[in-house]
N, C-alpha and C positions, 0 to 999 in steps of 0.2 A: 435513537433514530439512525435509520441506516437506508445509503443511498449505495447503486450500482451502476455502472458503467456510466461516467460522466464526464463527459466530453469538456478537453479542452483546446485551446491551439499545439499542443504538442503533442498531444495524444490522448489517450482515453483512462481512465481510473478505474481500476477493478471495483473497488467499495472504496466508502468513506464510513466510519461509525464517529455520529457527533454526541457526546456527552457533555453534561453543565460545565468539564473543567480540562477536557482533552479533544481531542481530534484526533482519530487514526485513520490513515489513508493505506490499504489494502491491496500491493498486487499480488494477485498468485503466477505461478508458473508452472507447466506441467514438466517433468524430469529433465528440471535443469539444475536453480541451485536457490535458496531463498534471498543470496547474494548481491545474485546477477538482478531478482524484483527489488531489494533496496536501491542498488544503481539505476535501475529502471526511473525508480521513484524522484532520485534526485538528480539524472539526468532529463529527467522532460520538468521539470523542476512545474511539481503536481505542491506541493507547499502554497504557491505563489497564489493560488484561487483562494485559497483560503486568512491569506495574511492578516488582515482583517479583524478576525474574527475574536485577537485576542488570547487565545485557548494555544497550551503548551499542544504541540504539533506531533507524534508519533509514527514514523513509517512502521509497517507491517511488511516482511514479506518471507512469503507461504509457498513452497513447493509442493506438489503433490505429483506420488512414482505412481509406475505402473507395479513396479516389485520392491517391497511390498506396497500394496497398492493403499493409499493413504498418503496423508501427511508425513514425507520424510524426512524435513528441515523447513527449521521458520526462525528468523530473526528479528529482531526490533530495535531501532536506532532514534532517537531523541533529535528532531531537526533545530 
């Protein structure tokens, strides 16, 4: 199951993908750094809607360049 743009008091979620045993919360960014959407992730602290739920927590986050134009850097960090 996969949700998009989902509004919280800090801000907004790119995607969520919820599976029987994980949770990945998904920002992208266009040519910046996949970095700076991890900090994103746990600066608007996007985890916290989901606490609940039990399920190991995984941030995503996905840059996409213009050159080349695609997916240029993505990391994943275990909250």
């Amino acid at each position: 199951n996969i949700q998009s743009e989902i509004n919280t008091s800090k801000g907004r979620l790119d995607a969520v993908v919820h599976t029987p045993q994980y949770l990945y919360i998904l920002e992208f960014k266009y040519n910046k750094s996949a970095e700076i959407a991890l900090s994103d992730i746990e600066n608007r602290a996007y985890k916290e809607k989901y606490a609940a739920q039990n399920k190991e927590i995984i941030a995503v986050g996905i840059n996409f360049s213009t050159e080349p134009k695609g997916i240029n850097d993505w990391k994943t960090k275990i909250l």
